[in-house]
N, CA, C and O atoms as CSV, one atom per row, in Angstrom:
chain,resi,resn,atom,element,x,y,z
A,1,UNK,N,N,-65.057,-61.704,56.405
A,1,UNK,CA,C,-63.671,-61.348,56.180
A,1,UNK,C,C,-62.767,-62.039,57.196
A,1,UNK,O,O,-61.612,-62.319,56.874
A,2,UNK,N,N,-63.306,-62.365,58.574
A,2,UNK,CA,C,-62.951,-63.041,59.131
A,2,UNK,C,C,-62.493,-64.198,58.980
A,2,UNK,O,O,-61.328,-64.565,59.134
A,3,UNK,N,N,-63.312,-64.746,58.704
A,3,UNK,CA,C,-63.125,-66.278,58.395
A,3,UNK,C,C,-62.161,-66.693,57.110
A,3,UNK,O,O,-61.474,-67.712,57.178
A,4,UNK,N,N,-62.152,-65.967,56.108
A,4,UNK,CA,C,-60.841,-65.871,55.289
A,4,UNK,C,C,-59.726,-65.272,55.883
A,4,UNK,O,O,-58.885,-66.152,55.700
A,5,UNK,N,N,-59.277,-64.564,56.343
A,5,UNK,CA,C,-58.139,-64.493,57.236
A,5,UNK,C,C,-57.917,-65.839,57.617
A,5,UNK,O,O,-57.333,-66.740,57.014
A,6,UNK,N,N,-58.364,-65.828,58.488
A,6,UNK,CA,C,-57.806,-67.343,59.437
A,6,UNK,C,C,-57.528,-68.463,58.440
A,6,UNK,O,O,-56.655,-69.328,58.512
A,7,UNK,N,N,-58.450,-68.270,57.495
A,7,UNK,CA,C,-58.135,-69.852,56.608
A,7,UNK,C,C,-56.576,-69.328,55.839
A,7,UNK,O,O,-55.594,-70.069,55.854
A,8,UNK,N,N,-56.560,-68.018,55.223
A,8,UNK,CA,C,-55.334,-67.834,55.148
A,8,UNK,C,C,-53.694,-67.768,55.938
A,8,UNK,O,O,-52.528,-67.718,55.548
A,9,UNK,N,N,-54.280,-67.795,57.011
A,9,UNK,CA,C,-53.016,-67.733,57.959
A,9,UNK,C,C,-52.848,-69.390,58.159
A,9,UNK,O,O,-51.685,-69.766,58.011
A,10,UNK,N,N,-53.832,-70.453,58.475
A,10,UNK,CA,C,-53.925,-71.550,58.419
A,10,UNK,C,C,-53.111,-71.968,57.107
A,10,UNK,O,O,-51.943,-72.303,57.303
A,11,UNK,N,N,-53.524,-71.986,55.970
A,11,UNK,CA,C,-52.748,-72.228,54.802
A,11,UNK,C,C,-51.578,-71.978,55.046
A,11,UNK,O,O,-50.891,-72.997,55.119
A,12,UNK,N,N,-50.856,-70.710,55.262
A,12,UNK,CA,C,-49.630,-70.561,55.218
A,12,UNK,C,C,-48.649,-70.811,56.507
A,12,UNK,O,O,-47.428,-70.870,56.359
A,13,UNK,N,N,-49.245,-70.945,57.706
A,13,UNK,CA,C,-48.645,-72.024,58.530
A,13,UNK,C,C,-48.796,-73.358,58.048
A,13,UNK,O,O,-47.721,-73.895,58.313
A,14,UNK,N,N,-49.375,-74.010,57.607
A,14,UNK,CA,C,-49.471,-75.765,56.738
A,14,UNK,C,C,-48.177,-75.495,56.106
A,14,UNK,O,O,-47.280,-76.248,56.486
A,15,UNK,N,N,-47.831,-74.551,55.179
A,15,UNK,CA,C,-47.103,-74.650,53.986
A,15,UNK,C,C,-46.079,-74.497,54.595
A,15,UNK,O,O,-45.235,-75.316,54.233
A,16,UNK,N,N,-45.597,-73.551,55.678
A,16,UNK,CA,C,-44.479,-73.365,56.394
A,16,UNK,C,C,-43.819,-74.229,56.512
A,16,UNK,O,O,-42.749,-74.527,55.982
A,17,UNK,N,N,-44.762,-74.954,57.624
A,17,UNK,CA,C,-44.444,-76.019,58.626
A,17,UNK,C,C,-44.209,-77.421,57.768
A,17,UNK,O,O,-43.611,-78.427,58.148
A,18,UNK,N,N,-44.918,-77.158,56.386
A,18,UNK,CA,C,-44.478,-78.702,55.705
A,18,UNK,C,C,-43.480,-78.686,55.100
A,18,UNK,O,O,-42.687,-79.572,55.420
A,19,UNK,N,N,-43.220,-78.118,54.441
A,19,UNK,CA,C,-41.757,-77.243,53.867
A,19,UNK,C,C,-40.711,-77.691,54.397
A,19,UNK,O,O,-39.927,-78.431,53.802
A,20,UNK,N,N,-40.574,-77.312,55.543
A,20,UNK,CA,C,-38.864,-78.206,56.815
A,20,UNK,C,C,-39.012,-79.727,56.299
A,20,UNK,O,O,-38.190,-80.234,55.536
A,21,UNK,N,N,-40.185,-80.425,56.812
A,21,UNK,CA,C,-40.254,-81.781,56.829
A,21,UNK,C,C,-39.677,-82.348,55.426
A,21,UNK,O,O,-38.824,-83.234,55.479
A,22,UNK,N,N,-40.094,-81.888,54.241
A,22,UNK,CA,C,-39.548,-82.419,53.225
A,22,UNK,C,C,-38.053,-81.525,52.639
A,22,UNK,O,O,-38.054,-81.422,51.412
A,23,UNK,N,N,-37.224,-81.096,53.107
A,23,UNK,CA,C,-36.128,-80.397,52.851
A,23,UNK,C,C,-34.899,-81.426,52.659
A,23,UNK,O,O,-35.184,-82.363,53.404
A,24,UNK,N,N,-33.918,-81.653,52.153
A,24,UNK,CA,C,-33.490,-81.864,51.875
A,24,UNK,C,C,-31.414,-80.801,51.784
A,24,UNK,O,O,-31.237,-79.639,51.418
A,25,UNK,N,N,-30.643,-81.508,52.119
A,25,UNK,CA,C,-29.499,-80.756,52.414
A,25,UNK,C,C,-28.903,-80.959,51.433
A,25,UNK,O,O,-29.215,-81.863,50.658
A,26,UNK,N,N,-27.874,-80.132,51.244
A,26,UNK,CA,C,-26.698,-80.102,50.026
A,26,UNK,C,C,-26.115,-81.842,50.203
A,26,UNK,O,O,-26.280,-82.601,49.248
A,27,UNK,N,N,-25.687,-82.165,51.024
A,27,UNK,CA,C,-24.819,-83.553,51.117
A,27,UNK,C,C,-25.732,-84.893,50.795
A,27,UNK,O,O,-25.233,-85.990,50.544
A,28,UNK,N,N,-27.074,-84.641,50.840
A,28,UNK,CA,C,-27.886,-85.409,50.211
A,28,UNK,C,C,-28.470,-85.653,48.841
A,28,UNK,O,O,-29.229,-86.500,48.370
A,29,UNK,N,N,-27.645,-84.278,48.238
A,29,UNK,CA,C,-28.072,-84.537,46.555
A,29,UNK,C,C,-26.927,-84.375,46.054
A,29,UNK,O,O,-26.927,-84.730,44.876
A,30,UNK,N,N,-25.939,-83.998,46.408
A,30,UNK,CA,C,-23.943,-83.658,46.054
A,30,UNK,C,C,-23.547,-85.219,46.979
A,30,UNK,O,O,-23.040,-86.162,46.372
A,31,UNK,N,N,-23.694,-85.260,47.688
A,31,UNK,CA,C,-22.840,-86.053,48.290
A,31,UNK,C,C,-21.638,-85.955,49.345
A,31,UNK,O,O,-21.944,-84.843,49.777
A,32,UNK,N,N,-20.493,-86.303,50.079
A,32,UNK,CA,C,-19.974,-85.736,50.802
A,32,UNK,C,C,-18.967,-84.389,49.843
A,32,UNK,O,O,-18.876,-84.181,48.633
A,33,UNK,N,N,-18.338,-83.686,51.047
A,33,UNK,CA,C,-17.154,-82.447,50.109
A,33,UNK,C,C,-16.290,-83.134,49.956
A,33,UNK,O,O,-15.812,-83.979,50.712
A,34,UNK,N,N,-15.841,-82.637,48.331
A,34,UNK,CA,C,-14.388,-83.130,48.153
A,34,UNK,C,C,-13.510,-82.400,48.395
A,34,UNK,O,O,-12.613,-82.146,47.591
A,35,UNK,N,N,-13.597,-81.920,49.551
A,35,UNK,CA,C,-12.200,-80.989,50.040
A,35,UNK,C,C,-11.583,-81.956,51.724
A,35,UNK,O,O,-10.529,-81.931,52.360
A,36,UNK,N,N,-13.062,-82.795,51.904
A,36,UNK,CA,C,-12.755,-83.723,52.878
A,36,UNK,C,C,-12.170,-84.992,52.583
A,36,UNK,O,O,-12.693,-85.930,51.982
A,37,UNK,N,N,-10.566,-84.882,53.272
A,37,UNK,CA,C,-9.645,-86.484,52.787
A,37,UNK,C,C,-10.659,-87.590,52.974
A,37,UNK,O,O,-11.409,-87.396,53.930
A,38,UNK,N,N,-10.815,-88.435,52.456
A,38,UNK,CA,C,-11.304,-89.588,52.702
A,38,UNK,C,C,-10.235,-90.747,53.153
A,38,UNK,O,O,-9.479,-91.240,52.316
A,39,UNK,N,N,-10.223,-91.058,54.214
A,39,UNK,CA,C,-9.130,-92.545,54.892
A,39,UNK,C,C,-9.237,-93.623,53.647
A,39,UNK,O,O,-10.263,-93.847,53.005
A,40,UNK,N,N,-8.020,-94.208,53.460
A,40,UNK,CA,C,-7.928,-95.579,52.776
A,40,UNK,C,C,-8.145,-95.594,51.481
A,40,UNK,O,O,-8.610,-96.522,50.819
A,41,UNK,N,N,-7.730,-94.335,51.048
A,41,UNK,CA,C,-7.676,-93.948,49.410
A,41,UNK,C,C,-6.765,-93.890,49.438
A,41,UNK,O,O,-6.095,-93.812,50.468
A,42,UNK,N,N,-6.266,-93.909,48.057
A,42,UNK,CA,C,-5.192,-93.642,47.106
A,42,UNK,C,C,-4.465,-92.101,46.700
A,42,UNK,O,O,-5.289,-91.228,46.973
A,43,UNK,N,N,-3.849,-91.810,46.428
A,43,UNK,CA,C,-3.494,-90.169,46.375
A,43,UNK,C,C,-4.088,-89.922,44.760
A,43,UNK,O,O,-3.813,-90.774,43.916
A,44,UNK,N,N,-4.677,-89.058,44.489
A,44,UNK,CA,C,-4.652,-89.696,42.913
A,44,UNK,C,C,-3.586,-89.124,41.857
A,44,UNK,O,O,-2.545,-88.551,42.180
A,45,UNK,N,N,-3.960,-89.342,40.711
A,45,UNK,CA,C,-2.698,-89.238,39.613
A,45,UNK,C,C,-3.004,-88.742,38.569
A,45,UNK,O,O,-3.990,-89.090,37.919
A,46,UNK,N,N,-2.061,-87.684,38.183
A,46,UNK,CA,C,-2.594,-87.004,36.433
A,46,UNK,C,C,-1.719,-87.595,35.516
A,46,UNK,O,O,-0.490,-87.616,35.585
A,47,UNK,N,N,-2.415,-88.056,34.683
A,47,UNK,CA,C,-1.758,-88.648,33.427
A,47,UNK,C,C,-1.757,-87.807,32.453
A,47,UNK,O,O,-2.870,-87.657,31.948
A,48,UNK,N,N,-0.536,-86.921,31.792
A,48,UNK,CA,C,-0.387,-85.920,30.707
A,48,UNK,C,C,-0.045,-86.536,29.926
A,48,UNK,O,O,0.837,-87.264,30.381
A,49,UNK,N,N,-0.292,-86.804,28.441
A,49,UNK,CA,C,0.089,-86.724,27.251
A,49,UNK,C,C,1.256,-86.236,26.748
A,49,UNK,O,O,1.517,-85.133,27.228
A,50,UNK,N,N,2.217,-86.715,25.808
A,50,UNK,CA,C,3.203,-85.472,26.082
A,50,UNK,C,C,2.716,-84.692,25.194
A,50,UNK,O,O,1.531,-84.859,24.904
A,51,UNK,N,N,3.563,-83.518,24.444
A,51,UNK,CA,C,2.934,-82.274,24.211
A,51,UNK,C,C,3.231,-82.626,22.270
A,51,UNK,O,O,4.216,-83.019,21.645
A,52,UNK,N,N,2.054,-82.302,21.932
A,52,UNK,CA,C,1.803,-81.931,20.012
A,52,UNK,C,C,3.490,-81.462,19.781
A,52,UNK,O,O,3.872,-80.388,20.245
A,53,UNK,N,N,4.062,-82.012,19.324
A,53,UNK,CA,C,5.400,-81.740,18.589
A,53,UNK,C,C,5.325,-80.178,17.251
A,53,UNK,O,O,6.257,-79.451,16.907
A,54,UNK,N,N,3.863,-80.146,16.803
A,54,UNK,CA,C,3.815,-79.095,15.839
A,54,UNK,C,C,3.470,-77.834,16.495
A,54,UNK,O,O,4.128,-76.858,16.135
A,55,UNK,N,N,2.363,-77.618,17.592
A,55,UNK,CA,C,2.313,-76.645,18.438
A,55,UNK,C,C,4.169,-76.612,18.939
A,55,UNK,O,O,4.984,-75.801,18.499
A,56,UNK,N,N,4.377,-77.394,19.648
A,56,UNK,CA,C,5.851,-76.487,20.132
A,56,UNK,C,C,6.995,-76.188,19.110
A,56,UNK,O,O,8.150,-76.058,19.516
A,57,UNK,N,N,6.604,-76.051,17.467
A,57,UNK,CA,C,7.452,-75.590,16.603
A,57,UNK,C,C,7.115,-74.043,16.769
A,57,UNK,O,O,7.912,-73.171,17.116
A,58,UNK,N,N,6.037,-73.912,16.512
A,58,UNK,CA,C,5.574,-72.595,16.497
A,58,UNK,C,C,5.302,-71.506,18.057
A,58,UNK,O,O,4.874,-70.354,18.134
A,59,UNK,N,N,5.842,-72.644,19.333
A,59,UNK,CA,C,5.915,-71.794,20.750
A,59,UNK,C,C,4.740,-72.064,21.321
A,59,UNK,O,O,4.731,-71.493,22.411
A,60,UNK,N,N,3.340,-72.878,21.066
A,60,UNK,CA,C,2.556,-73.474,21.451
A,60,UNK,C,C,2.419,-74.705,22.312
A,60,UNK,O,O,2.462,-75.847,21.855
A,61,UNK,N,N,2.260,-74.424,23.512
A,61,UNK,CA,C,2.446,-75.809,24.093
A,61,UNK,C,C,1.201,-76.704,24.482
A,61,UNK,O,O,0.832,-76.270,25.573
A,62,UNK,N,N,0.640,-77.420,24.220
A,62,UNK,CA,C,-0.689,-78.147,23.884
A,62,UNK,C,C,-0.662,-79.335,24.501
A,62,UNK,O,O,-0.184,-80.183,23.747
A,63,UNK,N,N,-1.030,-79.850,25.758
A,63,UNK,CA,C,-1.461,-81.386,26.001
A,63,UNK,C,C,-2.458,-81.329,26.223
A,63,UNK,O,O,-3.217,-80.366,26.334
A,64,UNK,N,N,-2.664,-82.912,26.368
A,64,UNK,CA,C,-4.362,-83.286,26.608
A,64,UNK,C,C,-3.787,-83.762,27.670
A,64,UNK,O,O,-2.618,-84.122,27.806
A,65,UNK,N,N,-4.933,-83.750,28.678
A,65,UNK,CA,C,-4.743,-84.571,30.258
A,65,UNK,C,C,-6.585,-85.039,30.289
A,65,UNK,O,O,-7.045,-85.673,31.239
């Protein structure tokens, strides 16, 4: 009974400890945040459509962007 113990505690320190090594962070599979400005960009721009002429007969106001 001994000797299974230990091989079990062995196993699950291996698995622990290998686990960190291959981890991987959010900014490595997303990429940086887009809440962070990036220097030497552009501001960007929404281009609206203007609005369905038949929706705003009836008080509907409808664009595509």
């Amino acid at each position: 009974m001994s000797m299974l113990r230990k091989t079990l505690a062995a196993a699950a320190a291996i698995t622990l400890f290998a686990t960190g090594s291959f981890a991987q962070s959010a900014r490595d599979i997303r990429g940086p945040s887009p809440y962070v400005a990036i220097e030497n960009e552009p501001a960007p721009k929404l281009i609206v459509d203007d609005p369905l002429p038949e929706g705003l007969a009836t008080g509907v106001y409808w664009a595509q962007y």
